[in-house]
C-alpha positions as CSV (number, residue, x, y, z in Angstrom):
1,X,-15.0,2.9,0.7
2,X,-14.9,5.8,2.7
3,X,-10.9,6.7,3.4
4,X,-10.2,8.2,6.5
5,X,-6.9,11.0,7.2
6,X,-5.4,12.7,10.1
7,X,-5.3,16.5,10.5
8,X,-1.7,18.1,9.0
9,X,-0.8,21.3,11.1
10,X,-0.8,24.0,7.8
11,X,0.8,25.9,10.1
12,X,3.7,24.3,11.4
13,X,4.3,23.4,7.7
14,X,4.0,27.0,6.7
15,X,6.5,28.1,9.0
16,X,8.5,25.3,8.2
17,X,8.8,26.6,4.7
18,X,9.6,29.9,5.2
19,X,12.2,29.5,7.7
20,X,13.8,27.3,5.1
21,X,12.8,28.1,1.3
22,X,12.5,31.8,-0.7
23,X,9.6,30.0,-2.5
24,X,6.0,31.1,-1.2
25,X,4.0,28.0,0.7
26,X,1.4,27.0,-1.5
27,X,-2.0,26.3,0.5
28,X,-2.9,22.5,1.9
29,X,0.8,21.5,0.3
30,X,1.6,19.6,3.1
31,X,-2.4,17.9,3.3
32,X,-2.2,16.9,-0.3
33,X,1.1,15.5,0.2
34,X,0.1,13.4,2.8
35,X,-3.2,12.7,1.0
36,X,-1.3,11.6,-1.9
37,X,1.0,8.7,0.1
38,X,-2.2,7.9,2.0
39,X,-4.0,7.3,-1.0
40,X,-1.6,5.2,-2.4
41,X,-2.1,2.7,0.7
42,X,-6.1,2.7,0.2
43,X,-5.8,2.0,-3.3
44,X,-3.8,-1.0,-2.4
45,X,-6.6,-1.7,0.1
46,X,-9.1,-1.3,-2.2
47,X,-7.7,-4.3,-4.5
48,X,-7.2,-6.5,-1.4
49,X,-10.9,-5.8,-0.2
50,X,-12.0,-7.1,-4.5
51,X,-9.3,-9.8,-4.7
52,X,-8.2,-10.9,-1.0
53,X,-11.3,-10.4,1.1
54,X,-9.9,-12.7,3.9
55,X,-7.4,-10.1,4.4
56,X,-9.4,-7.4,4.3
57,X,-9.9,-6.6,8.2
58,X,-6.4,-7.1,8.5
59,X,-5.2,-4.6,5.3
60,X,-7.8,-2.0,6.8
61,X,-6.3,-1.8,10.3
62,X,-2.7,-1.6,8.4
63,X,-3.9,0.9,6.1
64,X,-5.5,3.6,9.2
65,X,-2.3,3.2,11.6
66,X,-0.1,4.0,8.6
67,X,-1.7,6.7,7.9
68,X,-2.3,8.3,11.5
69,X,1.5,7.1,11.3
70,X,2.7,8.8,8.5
71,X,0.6,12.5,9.9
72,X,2.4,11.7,13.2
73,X,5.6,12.0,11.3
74,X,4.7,14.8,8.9
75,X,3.8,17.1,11.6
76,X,6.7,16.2,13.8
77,X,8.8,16.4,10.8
78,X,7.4,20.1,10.2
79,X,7.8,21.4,13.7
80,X,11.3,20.5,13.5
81,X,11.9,22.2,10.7
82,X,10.2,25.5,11.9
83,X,12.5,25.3,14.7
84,X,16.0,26.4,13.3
85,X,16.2,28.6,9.9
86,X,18.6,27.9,7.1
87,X,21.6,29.6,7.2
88,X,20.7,31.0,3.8
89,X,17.2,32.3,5.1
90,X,18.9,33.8,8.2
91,X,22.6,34.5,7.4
92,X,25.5,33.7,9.3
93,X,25.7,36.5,11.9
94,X,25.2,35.0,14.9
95,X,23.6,31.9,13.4
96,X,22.3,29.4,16.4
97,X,24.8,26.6,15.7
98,X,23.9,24.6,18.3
99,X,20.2,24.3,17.9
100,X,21.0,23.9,14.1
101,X,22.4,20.6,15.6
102,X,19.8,19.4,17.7
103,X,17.7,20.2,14.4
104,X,20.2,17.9,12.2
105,X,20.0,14.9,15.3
106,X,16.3,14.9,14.8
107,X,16.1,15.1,11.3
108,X,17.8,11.2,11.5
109,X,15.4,9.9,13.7
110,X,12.9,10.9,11.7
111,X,14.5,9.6,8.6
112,X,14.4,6.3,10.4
113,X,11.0,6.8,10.8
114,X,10.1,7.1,7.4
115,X,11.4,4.2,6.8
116,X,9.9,2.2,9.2
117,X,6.4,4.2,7.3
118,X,8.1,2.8,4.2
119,X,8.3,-0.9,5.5
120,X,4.8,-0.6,6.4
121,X,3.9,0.3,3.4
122,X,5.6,-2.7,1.9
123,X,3.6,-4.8,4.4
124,X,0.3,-3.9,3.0
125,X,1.6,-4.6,-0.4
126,X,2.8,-8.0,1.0
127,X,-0.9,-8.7,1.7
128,X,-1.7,-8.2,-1.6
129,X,0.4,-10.2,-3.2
130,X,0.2,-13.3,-0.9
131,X,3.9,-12.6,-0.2
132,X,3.0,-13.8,3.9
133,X,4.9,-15.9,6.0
134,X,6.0,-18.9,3.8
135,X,5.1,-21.9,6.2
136,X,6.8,-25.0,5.8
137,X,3.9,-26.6,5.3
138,X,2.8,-24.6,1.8
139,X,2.6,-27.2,-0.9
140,X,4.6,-24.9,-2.8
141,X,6.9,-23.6,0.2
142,X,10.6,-24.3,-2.2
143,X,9.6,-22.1,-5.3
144,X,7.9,-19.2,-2.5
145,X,11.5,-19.1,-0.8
146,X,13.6,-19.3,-4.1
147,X,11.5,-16.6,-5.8
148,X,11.6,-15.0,-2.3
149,X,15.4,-15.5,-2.3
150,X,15.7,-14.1,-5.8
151,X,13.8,-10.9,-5.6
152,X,16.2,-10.0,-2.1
153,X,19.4,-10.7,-3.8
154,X,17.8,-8.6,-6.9
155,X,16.7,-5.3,-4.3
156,X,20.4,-5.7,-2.8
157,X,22.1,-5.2,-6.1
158,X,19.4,-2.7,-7.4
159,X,20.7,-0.6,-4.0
160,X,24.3,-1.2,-4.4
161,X,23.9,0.3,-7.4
162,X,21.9,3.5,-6.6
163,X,24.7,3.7,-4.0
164,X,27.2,3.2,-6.1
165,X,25.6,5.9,-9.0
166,X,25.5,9.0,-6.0
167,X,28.9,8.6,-4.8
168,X,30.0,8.9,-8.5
169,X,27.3,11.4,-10.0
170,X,26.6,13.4,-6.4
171,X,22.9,13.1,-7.5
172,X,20.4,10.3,-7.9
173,X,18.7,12.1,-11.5
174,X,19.3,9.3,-14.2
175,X,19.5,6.6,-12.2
176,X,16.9,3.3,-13.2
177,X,14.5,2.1,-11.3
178,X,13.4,5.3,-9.3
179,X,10.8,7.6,-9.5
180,X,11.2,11.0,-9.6
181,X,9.4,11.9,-6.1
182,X,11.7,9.0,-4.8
183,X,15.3,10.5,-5.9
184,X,13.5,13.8,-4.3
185,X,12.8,12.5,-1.0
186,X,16.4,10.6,-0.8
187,X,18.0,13.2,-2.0
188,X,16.4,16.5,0.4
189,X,18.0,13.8,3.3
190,X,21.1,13.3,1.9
191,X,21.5,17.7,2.1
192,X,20.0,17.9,5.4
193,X,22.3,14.9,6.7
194,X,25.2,14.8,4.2
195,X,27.3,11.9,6.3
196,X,24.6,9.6,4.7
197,X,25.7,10.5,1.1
198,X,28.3,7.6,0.6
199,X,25.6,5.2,0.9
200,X,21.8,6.8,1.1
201,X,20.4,3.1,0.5
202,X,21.0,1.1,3.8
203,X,22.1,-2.5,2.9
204,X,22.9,-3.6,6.3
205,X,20.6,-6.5,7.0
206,X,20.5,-7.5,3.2
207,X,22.9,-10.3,3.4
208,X,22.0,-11.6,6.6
209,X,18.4,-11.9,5.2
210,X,19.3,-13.4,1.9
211,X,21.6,-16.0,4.1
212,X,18.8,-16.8,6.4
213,X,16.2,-17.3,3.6
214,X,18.8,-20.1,1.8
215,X,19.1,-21.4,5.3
216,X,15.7,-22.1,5.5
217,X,15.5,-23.4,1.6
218,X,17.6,-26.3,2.4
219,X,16.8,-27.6,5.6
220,X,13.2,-27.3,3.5
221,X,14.4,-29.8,0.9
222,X,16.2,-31.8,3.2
223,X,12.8,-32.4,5.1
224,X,10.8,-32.7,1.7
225,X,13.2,-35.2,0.4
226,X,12.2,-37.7,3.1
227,X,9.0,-39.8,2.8
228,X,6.6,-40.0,5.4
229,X,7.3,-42.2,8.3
230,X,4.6,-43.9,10.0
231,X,6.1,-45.4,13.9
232,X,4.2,-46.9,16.7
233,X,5.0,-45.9,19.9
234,X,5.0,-49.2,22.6
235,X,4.8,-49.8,26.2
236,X,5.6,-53.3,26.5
237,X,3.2,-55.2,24.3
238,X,1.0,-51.9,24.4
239,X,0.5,-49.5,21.7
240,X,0.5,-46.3,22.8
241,X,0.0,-44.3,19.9
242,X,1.3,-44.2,15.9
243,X,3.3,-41.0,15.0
244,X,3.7,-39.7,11.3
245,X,6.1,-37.4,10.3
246,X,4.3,-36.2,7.4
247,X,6.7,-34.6,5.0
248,X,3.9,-33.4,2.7
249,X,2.4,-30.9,5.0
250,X,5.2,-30.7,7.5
251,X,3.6,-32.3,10.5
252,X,4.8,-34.6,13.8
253,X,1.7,-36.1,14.0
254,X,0.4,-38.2,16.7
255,X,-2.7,-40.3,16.3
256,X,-4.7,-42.5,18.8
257,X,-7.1,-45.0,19.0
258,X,-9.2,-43.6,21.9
259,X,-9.6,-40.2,23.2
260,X,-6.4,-40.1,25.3
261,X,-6.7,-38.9,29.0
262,X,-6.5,-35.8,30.4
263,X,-3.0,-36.4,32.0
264,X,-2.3,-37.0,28.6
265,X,-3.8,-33.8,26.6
266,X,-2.0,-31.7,29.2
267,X,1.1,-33.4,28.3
268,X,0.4,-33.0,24.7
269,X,-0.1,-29.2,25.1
270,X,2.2,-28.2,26.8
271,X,4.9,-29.7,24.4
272,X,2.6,-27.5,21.7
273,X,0.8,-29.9,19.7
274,X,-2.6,-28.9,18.8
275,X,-5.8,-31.1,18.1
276,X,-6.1,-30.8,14.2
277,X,-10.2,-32.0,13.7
278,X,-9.4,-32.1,9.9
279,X,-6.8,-34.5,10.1
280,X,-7.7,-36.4,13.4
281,X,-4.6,-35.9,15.0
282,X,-2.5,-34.2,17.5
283,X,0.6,-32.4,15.5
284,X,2.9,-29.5,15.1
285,X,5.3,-27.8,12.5
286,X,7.8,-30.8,12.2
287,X,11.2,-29.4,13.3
288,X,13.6,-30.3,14.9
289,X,12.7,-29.1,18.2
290,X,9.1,-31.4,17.9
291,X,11.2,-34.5,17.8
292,X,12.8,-33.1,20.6
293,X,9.3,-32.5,21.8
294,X,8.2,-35.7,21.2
295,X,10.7,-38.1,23.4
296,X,9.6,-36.1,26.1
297,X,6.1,-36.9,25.6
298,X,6.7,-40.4,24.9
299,X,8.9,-40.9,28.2
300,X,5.9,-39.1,30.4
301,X,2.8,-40.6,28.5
302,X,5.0,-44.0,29.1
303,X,5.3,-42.9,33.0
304,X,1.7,-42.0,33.6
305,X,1.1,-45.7,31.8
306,X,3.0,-47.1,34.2
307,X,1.6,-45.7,36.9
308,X,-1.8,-46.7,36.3
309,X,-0.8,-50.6,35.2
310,X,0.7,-50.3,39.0
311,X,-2.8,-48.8,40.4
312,X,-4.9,-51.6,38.6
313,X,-2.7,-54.3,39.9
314,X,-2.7,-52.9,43.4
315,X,-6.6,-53.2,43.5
316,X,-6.7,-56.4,41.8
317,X,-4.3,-57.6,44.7
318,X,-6.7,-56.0,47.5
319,X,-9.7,-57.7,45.8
């Protein structure tokens, strides 16, 4: 598979260096540093294209706007840094304080940008490990969102931790469960924007998630806990349809005899169920907002009924 990068100004990334480092810029640096966290992605692609082809279209469009992403950043990141020297490059007389601010107020929104590159990242790896959306309707949907819980509450301690090890050693070396290049990158923002160095790890959304994710769990074994309920729906002595809340897939489901109308397929769609050819029915995710749904379909199918019951006995009057 042929893998496909962006261009890296050398340049920028030269100057970049100089105006910040004593060390000499070793040629293509910055291309084989992008390379490398590019080719990290396409490996990934590479196993979801052998063990996920269905998802292969999808991981491949991931994969290219990461990586036209990620030399976006790289070359925006570099130009920055070729704008203001380091005080130790240029010395302090007459050092250009305020553009060495404007520098710094960049420098964090490009950190958040890297990590928005990191949670894409992390989205390609999702698709690899079938870690999608978990649908109510999986027959396994409990054990996804308790494993799913357990690995969130697991990545929030692992960063309280790594948190917790900076402000006490003032450097991320020695702590578990990160890479080398990792405690460098974390670490080369930390100097550059020290007011991140009580907490480098963000954990702001952490608990929020975690809460949402048991939300969802058990209002999940609620639903699973009841059987399946088969009701017919009346009009009079008139059976309009039979509904089944089917608790094994997670359906409102609405079967009928005949092909209903179109007055009645309108009605259906706009309160979002779908014709399901596999099962033969007209359904939706069962929430509760579809059994809110579907007393407002009931009321108007039972309306339009009437209506025609009226019609017919009208003309059987004239006649």
């Amino acid at each position: 598979m042929e893998r496909k990068y962006y261009e890296i100004n050398e340049q920028l990334a030269r100057t970049a260096n100089n105006t910040n480092s004593f060390s000499d810029y070793v040629e293509n640096e910055a291309t084989n540093e992008y390379k490398y966290y590019c080719d990290k992605v396409y490996d990934i692609l590479e196993k979801i294209i052998e063990q996920k082809p269905n998802l292969a279209e999808k991981a491949t469009y991931k994969v290219d706007r990461y990586c036209r992403k990620l030399a976006d950043y790289y070359n925006a990141y570099y130009k920055n840094e070729a704008s203001c020297p380091s005080m130790l490059i240029s010395g302090a007389g007459n050092f250009p304080v305020r553009k060495k601010n404007i520098q710094n107020s960049r420098r964090e929104k490009l950190y958040a940008t890297w990590k928005d590159l990191e949670e894409q990242v992390e989205q390609i790896k999702n698709l690899l490990i079938m870690e999608q959306p978990i649908l109510f309707n999986d027959e396994d949907a409990i054990e996804l969102l308790e494993e799913k819980i357990t690995k969130l509450e697991e990545e929030h301690k692992q960063k309280l931790y790594w948190n917790k090890y900076y402000r006490k050693n003032g450097t991320l070396r020695g702590a578990e469960g990160l890479t080398d290049k990792q405690i460098e990158k974390v670490e080369d923002f930390i100097k550059r924007c020290p007011e991140y160095s009580h907490a480098p790890f963000s954990v702001t959304n952490d608990t929020a998630n975690i809460r949402r994710y048991k939300q969802r769990l058990e209002k999940l074994k609620v639903a699973k806990a009841i059987e399946t309920k088969i009701e017919s729906i009346f009009d009079d002595n008139n059976e309009l349809f039979k509904v089944v809340r089917n608790t094994e897939i997670m359906r409102l489901q609405l079967f009928f005899d005949d092909n209903p109308s179109d007055e009645v397929r309108n009605i259906l769609k706009r309160s979002s169920f779908k014709w399901s050819p596999k099962n033969g029915a007209w359904q939706r995710q069962l929430t509760d907002n579809a059994v809110h749904s579907l007393k407002i379909v009931v009321d108007q199918i039972r309306r339009i009924n009437n209506v025609s019951q009226a019609h017919e006995h009208n003309q059987s009057e004239e006649r």
